[in-house]
C-alpha positions in Angstrom: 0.0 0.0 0.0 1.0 3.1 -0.9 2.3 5.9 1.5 -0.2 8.1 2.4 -3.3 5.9 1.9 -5.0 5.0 5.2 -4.1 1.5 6.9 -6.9 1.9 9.8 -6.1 -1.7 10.7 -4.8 -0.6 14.1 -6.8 2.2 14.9 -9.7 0.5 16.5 -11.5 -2.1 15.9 -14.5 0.1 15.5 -12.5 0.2 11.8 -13.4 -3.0 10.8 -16.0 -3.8 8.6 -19.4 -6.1 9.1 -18.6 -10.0 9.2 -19.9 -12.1 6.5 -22.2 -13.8 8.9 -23.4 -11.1 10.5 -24.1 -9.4 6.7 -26.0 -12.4 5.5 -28.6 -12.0 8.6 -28.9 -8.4 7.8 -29.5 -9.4 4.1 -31.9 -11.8 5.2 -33.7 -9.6 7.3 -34.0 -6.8 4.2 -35.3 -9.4 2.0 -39.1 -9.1 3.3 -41.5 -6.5 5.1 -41.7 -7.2 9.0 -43.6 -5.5 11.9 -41.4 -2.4 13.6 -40.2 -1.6 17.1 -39.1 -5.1 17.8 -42.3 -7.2 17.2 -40.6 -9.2 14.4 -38.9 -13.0 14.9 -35.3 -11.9 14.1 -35.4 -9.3 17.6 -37.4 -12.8 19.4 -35.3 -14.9 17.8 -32.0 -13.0 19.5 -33.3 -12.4 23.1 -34.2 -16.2 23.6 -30.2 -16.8 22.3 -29.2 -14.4 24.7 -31.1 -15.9 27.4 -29.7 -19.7 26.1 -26.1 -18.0 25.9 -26.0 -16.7 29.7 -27.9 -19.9 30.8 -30.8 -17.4 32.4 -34.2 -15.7 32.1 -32.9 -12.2 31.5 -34.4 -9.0 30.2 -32.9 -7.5 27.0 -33.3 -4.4 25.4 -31.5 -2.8 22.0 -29.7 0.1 21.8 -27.8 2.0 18.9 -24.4 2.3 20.4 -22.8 1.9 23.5 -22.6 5.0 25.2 -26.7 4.8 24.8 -26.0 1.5 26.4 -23.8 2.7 29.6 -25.6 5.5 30.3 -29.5 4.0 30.4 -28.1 1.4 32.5 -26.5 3.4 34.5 -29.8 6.0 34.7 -32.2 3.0 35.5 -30.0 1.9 38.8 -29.0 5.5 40.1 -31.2 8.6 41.1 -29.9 12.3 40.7 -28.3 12.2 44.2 -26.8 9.2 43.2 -23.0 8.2 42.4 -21.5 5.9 40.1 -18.2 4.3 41.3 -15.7 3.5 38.1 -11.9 2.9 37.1 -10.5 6.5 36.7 -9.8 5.5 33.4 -12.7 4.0 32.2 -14.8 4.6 29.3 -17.4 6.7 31.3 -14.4 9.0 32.3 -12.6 9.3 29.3 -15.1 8.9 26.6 -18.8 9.4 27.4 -18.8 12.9 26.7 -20.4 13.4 30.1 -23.6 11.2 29.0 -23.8 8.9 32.0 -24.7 12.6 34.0 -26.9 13.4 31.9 -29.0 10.3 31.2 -28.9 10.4 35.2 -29.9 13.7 35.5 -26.9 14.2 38.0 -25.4 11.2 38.7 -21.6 11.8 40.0 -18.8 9.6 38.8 -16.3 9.0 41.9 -12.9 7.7 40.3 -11.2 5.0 41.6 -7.4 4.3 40.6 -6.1 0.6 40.4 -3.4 -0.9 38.0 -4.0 -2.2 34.8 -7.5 -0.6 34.0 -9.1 -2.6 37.4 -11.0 -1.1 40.6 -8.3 -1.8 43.3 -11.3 -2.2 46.4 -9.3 -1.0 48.7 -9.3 2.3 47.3 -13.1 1.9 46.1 -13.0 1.2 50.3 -11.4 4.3 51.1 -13.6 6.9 48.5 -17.1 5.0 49.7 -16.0 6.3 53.2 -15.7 9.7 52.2 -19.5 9.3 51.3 -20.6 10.1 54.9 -23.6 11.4 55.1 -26.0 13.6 52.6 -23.6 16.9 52.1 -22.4 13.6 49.5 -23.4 11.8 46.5 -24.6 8.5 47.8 -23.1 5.9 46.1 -25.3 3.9 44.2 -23.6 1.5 41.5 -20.0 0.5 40.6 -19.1 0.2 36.9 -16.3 -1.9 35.7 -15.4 -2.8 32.1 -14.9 -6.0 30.7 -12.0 -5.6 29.1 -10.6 -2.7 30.7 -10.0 0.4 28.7 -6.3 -0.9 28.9 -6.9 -4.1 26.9 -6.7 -6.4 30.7 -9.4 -8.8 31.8 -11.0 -9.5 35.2 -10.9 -12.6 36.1 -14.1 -14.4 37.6 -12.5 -14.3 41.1 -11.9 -10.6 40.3 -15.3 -10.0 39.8 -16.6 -11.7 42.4 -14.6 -9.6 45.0 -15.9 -6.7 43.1 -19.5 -7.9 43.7 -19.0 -8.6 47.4 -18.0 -5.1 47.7 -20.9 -3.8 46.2 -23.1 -5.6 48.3 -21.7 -5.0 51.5 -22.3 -0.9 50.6 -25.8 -1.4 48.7 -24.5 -1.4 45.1 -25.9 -2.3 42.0 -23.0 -3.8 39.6 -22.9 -2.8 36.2 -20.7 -4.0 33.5 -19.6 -2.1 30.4 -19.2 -4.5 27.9 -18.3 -3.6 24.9 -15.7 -5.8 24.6 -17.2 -9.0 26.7 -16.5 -11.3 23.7 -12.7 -10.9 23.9 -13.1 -11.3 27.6 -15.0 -14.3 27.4 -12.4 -15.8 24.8 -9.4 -15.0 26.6 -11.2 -16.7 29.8 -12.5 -19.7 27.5 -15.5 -19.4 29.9 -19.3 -19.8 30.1 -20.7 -16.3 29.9 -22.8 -16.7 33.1 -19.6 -17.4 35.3 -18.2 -14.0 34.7 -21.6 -12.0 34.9 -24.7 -12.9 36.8 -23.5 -15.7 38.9 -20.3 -13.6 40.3 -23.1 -10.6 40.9 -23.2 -8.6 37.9 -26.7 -6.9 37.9 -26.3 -5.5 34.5 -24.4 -6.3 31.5 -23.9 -3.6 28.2 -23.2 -6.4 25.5 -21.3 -4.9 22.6 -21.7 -6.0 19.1 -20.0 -3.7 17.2 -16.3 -3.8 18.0 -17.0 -8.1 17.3 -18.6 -7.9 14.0 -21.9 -5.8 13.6 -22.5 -2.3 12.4 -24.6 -0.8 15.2 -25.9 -1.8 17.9 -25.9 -3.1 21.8 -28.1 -5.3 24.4 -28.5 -3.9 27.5 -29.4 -7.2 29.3 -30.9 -7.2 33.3 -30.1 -10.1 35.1 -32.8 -8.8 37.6 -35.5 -8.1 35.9 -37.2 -6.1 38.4 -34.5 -3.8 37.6 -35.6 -3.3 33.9 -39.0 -2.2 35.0 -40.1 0.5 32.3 -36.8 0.2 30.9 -38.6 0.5 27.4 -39.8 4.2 28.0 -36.4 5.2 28.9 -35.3 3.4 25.7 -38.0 5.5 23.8 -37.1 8.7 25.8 -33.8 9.0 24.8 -34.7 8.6 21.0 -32.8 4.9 21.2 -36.2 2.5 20.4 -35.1 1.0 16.9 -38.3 1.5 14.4 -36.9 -1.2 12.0 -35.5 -3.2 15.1 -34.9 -6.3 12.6 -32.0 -4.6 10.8 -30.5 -4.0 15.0 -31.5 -7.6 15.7 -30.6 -9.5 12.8 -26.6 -9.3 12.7 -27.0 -9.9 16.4 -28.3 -13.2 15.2 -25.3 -13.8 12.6 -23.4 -13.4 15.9 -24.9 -15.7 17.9 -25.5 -18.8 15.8 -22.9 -21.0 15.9 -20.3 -19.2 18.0 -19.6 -16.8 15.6 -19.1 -13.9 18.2 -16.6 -16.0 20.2 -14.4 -16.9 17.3 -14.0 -13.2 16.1 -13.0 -12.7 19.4 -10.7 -15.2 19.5 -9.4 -14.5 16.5 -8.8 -10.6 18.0 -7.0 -11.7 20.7 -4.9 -14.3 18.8 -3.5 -11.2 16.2 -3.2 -8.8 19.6 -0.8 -11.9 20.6 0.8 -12.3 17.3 1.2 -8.5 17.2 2.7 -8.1 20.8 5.3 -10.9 20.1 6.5 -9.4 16.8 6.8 -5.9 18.6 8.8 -6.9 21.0 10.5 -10.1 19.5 12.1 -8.3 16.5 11.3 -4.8 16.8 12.4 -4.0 20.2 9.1 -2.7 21.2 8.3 -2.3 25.3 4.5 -3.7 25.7 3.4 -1.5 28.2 0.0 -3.7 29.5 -0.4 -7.5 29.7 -1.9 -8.7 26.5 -5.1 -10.3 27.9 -7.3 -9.9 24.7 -7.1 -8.3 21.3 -5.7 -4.7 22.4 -1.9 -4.0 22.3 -0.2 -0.6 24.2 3.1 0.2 23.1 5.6 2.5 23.9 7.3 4.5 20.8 8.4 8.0 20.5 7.5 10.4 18.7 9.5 10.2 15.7 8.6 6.8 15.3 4.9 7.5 15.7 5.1 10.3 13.4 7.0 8.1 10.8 4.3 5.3 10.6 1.5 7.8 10.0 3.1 9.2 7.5 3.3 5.8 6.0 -0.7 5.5 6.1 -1.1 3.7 9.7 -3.7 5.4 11.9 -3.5 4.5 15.6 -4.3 6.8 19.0 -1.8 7.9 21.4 -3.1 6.5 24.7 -2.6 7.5 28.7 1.3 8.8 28.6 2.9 10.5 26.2 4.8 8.1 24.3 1.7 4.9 24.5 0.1 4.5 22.0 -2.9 1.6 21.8 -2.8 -0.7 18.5 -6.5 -2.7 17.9 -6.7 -6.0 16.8 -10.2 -6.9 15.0 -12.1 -10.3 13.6 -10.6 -8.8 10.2 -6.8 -8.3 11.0 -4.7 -10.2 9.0 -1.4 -11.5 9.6 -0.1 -9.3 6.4 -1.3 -6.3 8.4 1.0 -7.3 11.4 3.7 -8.3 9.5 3.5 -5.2 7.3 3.8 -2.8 10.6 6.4 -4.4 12.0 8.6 -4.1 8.9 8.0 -0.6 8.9 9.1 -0.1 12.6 12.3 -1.9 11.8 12.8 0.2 8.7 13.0 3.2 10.8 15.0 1.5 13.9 17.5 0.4 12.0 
């Protein structure tokens, strides 16, 4: 590929385009009318696979994107007086555009720091004490994301800590999970054993970063939690009038495992990136490689010099990390190809 012409591969995996199984349900789906608002079979058809995939009767409800996802979760658990108790560098920090508070109408995020991307309870310990009395937000829910926003997994043990917290101070647990297939593939796990059996009230299932084009399930593992869920779906302008075309790649996903093998396939290539990075480039990996993100430290020359040879990627917490995405689409070319170019320019 030419200089100059955009390799995306690495940006994000938001980049990628829509699997082929995913694309034949939406096909499907165009081929014929079908009622609206999600009385057609394809949006049926997906919530009784959800339920069958997490082993439970659950409650689940479609949103266009995930910070639609976060923040109506978030706004069904917590009041205005309210707090929500997340990673200091999570995604409802760094990257909701302040939409949590707003769909909560005042909900306050209290930050809690913790290597790797993870809550570290005992400082989640130390802020809930600070909550005293009603001068305070009251804490109402804690929010971790599965994987973190630095590419790491928590484990079910983890989580289950996590949970025990929550319920000693009154919490709801939610989950962002925008990435939960590549946490589920690097665990080789059931689905339930990392969400509602650990504790996890709600769970913000992501489909577009594993294969789809739009679209997220907001699933309630309580389901007197999701109690007029659907007019706060409706409210905030997210109720799908052609729900099928949401619904059906959902379905493409979730016949036949194809969700967990393009996450598996993500991670793999975050692997097989990491190892050629620092194998033969000389590349520091900054974060364990638990799924299919890769942080690396270069300078700035080096940075500068890959962009201009077409590779788009985001500088990422410190000033010399930058994150490199691995999708269902990367291709071994694509690593090999970057990693030529770094030692191009290192040696």
């Amino acid at each position: 590929m030419d200089s100059g012409t955009g390799r995306y591969e690495f940006a994000s995996d938001n980049t990628a385009g829509i699997c082929p199984e995913a694309w034949a349900a939406l096909e499907e789906a165009n081929i014929n009318e079908a009622p609206s608002y999600g009385e057609d079979c394809w949006t049926a058809r997906v919530c009784d696979r959800v339920r069958e995939l997490f082993e439970t009767d659950c409650d689940v409800y479609f949103v266009f994107n995930g910070t639609a996802a976060n923040a109506l979760a978030l706004a069904q658990l917590c009041q205005s007086f309210h707090s929500v108790m997340c990673h200091e560098y999570s995604h409802l920090q760094t990257d909701e555009c302040g939409a949590p508070e707003f769909f909560t109408k005042g909900s306050k995020l209290l930050l809690i720091s913790g290597a790797n991307g993870k809550i570290d309870i005992a400082r989640a310990e130390a802020v809930v004490g600070r909550q005293t009395d009603l001068h305070s937000h009251k804490p109402g829910a804690i929010s971790i994301a599965q994987t973190t926003e630095f590419g790491t997994v928590y484990t079910r043990n983890e989580i289950a800590a996590i949970a025990r917290f929550a319920d000693a101070h009154n919490l709801f647990l939610h989950m962002d999970g925008a990435r939960f297939a590549n946490a589920v593939a690097s665990l080789d796990c059931a689905p339930k054993t990392i969400t509602w059996e650990v504790g996890v009230d709600v769970l913000c299932f992501g489909g577009t970063k594993n294969g789809t084009a739009a679209g997220e399930l907001v699933i309630f593992f309580q389901k007197k939690l999701s109690q007029e869920f659907d007019y706060r779906v409706k409210q905030a302008g997210q109720l799908g009038s052609k729900m099928r075309f949401l619904a059906a790649p959902w379905l493409g996903l979730l016949t036949d495992d194809v969700w967990l093998r393009n996450a598996q396939h993500a991670n793999r290539t975050a692997r097989h990136l990491a190892d050629r990075l620092r194998n033969e480039a000389d590349i520091e990996i900054v974060f364990p490689v638990d799924a299919n993100a890769v942080f690396a430290r270069m300078n700035g020359q080096l940075a500068g010099y890959l962009q201009s040879r077409g590779w788009h990627f985001y500088k990422f917490v410190g000033p010399d990390i930058y994150r490199l995405m691995c999708s269902w689409s990367t291709t071994d070319k694509s690593i090999s190809d970057f990693t030529a170019d770094i030692i191009t320019i290192n040696h």
